[in-house]
C-alpha distance (Angstrom), angle and dihedral (degrees) to the residues before:
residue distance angle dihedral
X1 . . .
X2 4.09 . .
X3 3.88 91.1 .
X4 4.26 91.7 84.0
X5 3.55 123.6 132.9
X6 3.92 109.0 -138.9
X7 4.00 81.3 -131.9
X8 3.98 145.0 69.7
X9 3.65 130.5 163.4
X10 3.59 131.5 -151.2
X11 3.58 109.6 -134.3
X12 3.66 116.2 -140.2
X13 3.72 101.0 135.0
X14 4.50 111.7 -123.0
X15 3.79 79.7 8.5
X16 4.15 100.3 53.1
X17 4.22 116.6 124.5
X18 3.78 127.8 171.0
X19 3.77 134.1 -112.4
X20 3.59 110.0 -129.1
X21 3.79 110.7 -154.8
X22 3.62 119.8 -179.8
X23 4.08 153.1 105.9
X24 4.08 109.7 -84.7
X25 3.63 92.4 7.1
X26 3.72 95.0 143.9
X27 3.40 90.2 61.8
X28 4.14 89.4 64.6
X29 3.69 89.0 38.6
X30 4.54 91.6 106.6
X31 4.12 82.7 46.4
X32 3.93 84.8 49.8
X33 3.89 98.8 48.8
X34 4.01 97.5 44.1
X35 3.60 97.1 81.5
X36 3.85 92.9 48.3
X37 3.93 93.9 82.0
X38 4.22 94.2 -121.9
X39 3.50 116.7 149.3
X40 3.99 126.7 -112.5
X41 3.12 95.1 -94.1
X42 4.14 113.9 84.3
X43 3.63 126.2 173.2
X44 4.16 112.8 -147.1
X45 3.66 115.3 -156.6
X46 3.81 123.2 -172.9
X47 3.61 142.7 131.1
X48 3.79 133.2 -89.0
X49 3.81 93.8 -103.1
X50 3.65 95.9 46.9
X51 3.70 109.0 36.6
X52 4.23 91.9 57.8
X53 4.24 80.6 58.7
X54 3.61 100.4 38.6
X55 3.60 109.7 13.5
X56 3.81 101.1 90.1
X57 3.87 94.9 48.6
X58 3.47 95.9 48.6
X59 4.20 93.5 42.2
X60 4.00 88.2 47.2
X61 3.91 90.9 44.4
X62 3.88 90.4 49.0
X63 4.13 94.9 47.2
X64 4.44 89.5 42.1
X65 3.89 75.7 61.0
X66 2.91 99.5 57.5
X67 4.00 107.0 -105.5
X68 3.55 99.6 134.4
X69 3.79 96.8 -170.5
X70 3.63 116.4 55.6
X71 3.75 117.3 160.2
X72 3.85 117.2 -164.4
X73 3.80 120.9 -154.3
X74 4.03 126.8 -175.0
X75 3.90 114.0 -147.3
X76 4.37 120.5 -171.3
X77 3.82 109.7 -83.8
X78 3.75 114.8 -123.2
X79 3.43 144.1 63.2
X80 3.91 96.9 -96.5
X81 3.89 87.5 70.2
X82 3.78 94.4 49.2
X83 4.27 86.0 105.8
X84 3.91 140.9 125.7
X85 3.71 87.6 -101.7
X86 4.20 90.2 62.5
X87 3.34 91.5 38.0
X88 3.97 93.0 65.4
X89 4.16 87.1 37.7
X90 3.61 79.4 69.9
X91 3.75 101.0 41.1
X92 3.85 93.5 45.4
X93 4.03 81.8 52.9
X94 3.95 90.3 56.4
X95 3.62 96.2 46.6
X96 4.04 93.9 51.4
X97 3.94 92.6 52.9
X98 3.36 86.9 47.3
X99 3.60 102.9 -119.6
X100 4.24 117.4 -171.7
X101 3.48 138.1 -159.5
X102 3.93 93.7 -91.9
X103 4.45 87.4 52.7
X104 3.83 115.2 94.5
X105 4.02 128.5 -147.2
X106 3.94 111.8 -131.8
X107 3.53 105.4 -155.9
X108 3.76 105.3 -155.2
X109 4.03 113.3 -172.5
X110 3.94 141.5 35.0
X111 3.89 135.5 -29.5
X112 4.05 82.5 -78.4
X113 3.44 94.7 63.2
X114 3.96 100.4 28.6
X115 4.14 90.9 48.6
X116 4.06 90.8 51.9
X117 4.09 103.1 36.4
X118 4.15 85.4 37.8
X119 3.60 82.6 54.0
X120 3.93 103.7 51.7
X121 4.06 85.9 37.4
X122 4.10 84.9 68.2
X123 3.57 91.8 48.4
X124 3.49 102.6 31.4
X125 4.24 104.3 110.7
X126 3.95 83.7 -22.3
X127 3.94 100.0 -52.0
X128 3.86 121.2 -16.1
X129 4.44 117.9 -163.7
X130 3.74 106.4 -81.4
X131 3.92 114.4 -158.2
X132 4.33 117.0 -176.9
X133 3.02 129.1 -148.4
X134 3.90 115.1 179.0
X135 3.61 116.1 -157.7
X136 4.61 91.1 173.0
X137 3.71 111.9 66.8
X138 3.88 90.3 -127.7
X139 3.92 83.5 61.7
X140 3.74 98.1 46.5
X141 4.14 93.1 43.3
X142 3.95 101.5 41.1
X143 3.64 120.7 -8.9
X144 4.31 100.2 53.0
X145 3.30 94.8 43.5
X146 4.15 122.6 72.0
X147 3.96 105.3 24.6
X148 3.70 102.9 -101.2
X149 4.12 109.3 141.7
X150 3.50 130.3 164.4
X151 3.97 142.3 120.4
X152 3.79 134.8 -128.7
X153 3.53 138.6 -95.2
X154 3.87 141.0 -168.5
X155 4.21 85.5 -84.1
X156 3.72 88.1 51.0
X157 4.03 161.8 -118.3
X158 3.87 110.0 30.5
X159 3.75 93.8 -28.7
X160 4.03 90.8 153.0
X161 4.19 114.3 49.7
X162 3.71 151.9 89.0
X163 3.43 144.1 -104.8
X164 4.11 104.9 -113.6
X165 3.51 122.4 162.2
X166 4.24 111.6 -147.1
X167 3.67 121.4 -130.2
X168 3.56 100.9 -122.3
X169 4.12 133.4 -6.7
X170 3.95 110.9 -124.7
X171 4.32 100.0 -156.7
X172 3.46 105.2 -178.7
X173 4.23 110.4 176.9
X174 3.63 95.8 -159.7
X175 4.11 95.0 71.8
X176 3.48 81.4 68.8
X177 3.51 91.6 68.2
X178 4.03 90.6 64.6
X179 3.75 90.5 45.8
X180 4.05 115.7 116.0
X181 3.53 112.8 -122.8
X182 3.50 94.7 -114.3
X183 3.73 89.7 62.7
X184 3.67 97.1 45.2
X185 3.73 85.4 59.0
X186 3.78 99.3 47.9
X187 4.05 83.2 58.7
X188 3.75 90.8 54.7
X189 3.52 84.8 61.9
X190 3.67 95.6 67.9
X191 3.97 92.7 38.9
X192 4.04 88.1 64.1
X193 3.97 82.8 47.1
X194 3.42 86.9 69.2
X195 3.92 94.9 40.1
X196 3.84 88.2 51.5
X197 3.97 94.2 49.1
X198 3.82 106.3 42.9
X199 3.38 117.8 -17.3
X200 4.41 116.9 61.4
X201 4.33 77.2 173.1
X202 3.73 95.8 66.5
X203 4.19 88.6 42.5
X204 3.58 87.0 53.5
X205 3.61 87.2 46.9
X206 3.73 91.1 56.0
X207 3.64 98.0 50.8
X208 3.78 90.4 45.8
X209 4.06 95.9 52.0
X210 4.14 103.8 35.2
X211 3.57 92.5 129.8
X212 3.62 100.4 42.3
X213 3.93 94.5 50.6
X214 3.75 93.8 43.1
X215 3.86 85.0 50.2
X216 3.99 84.7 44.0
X217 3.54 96.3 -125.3
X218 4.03 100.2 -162.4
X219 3.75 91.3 -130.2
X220 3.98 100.8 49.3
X221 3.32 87.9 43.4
X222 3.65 96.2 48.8
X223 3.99 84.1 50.9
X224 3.71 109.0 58.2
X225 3.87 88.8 29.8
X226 4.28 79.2 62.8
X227 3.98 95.9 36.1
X228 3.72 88.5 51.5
X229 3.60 104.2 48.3
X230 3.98 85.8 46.8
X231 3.69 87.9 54.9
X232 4.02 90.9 50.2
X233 3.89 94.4 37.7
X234 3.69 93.1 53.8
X235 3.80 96.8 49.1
X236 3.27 100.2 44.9
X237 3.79 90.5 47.9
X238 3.71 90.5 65.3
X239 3.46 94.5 38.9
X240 3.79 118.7 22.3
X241 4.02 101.3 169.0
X242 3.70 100.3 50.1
X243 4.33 93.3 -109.8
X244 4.17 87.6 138.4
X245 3.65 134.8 -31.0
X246 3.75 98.2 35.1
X247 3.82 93.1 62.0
X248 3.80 95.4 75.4
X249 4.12 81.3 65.6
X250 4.52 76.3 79.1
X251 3.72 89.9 68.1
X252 4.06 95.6 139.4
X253 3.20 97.3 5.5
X254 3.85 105.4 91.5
X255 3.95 89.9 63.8
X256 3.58 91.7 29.7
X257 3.50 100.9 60.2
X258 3.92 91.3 47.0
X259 3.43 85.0 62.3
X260 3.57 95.0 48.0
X261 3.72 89.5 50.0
X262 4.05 93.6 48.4
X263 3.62 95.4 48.8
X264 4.34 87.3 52.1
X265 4.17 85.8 -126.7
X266 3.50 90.7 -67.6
X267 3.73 117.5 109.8
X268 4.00 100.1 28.5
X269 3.89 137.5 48.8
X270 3.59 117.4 -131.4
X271 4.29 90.6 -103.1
X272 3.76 94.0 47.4
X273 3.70 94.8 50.5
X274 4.23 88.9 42.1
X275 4.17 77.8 49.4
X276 3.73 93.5 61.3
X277 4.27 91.4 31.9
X278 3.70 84.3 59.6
X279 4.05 100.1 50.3
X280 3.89 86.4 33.5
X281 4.06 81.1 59.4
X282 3.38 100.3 42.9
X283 3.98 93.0 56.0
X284 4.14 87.1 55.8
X285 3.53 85.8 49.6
X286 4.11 98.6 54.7
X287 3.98 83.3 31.1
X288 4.21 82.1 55.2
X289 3.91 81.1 49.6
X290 3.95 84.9 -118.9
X291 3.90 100.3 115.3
X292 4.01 128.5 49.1
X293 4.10 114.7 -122.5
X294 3.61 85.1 -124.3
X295 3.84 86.0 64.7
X296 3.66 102.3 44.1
X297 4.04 83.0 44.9
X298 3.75 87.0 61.1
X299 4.20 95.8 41.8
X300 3.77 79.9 54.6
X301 3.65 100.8 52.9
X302 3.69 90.2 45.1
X303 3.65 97.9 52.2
X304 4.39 85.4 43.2
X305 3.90 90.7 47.0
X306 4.14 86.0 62.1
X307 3.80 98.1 43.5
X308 3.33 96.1 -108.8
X309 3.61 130.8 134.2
X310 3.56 135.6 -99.0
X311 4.09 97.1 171.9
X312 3.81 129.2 45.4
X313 3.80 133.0 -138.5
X314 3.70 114.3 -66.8
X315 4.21 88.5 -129.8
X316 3.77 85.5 72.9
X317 3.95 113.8 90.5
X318 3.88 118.5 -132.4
X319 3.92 94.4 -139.2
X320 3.55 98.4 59.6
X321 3.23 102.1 43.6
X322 3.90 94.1 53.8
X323 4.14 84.7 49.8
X324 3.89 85.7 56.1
X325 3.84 84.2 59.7
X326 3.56 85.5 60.5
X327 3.64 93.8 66.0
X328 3.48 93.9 52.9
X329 3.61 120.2 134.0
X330 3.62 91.7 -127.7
X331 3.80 98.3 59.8
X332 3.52 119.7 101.2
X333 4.01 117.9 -154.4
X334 3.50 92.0 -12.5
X335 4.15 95.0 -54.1
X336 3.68 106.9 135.1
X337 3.99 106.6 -132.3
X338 4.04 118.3 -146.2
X339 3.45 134.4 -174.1
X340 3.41 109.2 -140.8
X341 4.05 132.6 -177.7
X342 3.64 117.4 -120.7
X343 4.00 92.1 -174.8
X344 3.60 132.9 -25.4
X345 3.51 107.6 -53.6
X346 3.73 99.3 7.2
X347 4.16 121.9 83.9
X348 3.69 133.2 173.6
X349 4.02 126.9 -146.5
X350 4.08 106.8 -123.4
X351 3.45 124.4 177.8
X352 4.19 132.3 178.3
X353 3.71 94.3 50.5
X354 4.24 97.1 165.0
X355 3.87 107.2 -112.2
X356 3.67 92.7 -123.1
X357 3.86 92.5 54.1
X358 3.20 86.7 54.0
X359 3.97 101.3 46.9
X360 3.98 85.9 50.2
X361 3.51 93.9 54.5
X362 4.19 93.1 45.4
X363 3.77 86.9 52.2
X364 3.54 100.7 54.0
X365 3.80 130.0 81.7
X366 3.57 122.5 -120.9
């Protein structure tokens, strides 16, 4: 755990940027950005809980560099505003400072934020520099790192967006330290993704360290904030656009995303609905006979251990929520496509699960 690098790179060849992992890092973000050729002039885009933390450091740190134009702007924070309509807010804010094709967009904030202003950086005059910097630990383990952007509509989860690689990943582990609790453990959700999928070490990790993490001890949060962004960096490096490897990164998504999408954003943060996706997952997979009891006993504890859920209100209906699924990005001529663990640490992609299977095994109690 005290052997980690403060850097990773994703490896896409003309396309490659480093992950910059460290304590006070937005303070060095200016330093960071001057060798990357932008011009002065840098558009910051956060949200109007973030920006009155962050704002200031990052502004200061950008000018001390030497970009003497830097033009803050404050989008709504939550997922309900994560639309078309914010997206060209944001756009019609580039074009009136005038940004150009040599500016950049620092996206300062969560996977809100970072999916939407990622999103209108690719389209933006063609493709303007995108440069993260995650200040939620969902954002910093999953959501900064790999390209993906997008926003929702009334057919669901980031049904419109782009695949956009950033320029460079700004981690700083301090923001965590402003982070509500709640939100700390929705990001947890997507570090035991990453334990279920392809690494049983990290979910042993997990089990071993609750309390420290939940009291965000700097070093075990330094260390699956590393051993996650590894994970992500290396599959997406062999497989950037999601045509193989990089789907099993959906593990608990497919279900949880159609429960984002039936509860309109509302009632469930992206990890907590993942949380329940993932358990929901795990009982197709023993159901499938793929995965031991044992297993999905442990995947359950894990999830529990964090406060997270593993059922959903009883006001939501079963039948729906499966036909969300449906609409799923993922599916391919109406085949739903799951995710589903094998083992600890080992997952397979299935797809053409029969809706009523599926509805039985949703219904019953495990």
């Amino acid at each position: 755990m005290n052997n980690l690098t403060n850097n990773l790179t994703v490896n896409l060849g003309a396309r490659s940027y480093e992950i910059s992992i460290e304590t006070g890092a937005i303070d060095s973000l200016g330093e960071k950005l001057s060798s990357l050729g932008f011009s002065k002039k840098i558009a910051v885009v956060s949200n109007k809980t973030v920006f009155p933390l962050y704002g200031q450091r990052v502004t200061q740190s950008l000018v001390k560099a030497g970009f003497d134009e830097v033009y803050p702007y404050e989008i709504d924070d939550g997922e309900v505003f994560k639309d078309l309509r914010h997206v060209e807010s944001v756009l019609n804010r580039m074009f009136k400072i005038g940004l150009d094709r040599k500016s950049a967009i620092v996206v300062l904030g969560g996977g809100v934020v970072g999916d939407l202003a990622g999103f209108a950086a690719s389209i933006y005059m063609r493709g303007i520099a995108l440069v993260q910097v995650p200040t939620t630990l969902l954002s910093q383990v999953d959501s900064s790192v790999g390209g993906k952007t997008g926003v929702n509509n009334i057919f669901g989860k980031n049904m419109i967006g782009t695949f956009y690689q950033p320029r460079f990943v700004c981690i700083d582990t301090d923001t965590l330290k402003t982070l509500p609790m709640r939100e700390l453990r929705a990001g947890i959700a997507e570090v035991i993704k990453y334990g279920i999928i392809k690494d049983a070490v990290l979910f042993q990790f997990l089990k071993d360290n609750r309390e420290k993490i939940l009291s965000q001890d700097s070093a075990a949060l330094k260390h699956i904030i590393h051993t996650s962004c590894r994970t992500k960096a290396d599959v997406v490096s062999k497989d950037e656009r999601e045509s193989g490897l990089r789907e099993i990164l959906n593990c608990g998504h497919t279900a949880g995303h159609a429960l984002e999408t039936m509860t309109q954003y509302t009632q469930y943060l992206h990890g907590e609905a993942v949380a329940w996706g993932m358990y929901a997952e795990a009982r197709l997979a023993a159901a499938l006979g793929l995965l031991p009891n044992a297993a999905i006993r442990e995947i359950k504890d894990l999830i529990e251990g964090y406060g997270l859920p593993t059922s959903i209100s009883e006001d939501i209906e079963i039948e729906p929520l499966v036909d969300a699924m449906i609409y799923d990005k993922k599916t391919v001529a109406g085949a739903i496509k799951f995710v589903l663990p094998t083992e600890i640490g080992k997952v397979k992609i299935i797809k053409g699960i029969e809706k009523e299977f599926i509805l039985s095994v949703l219904k019953s109690e495990i």
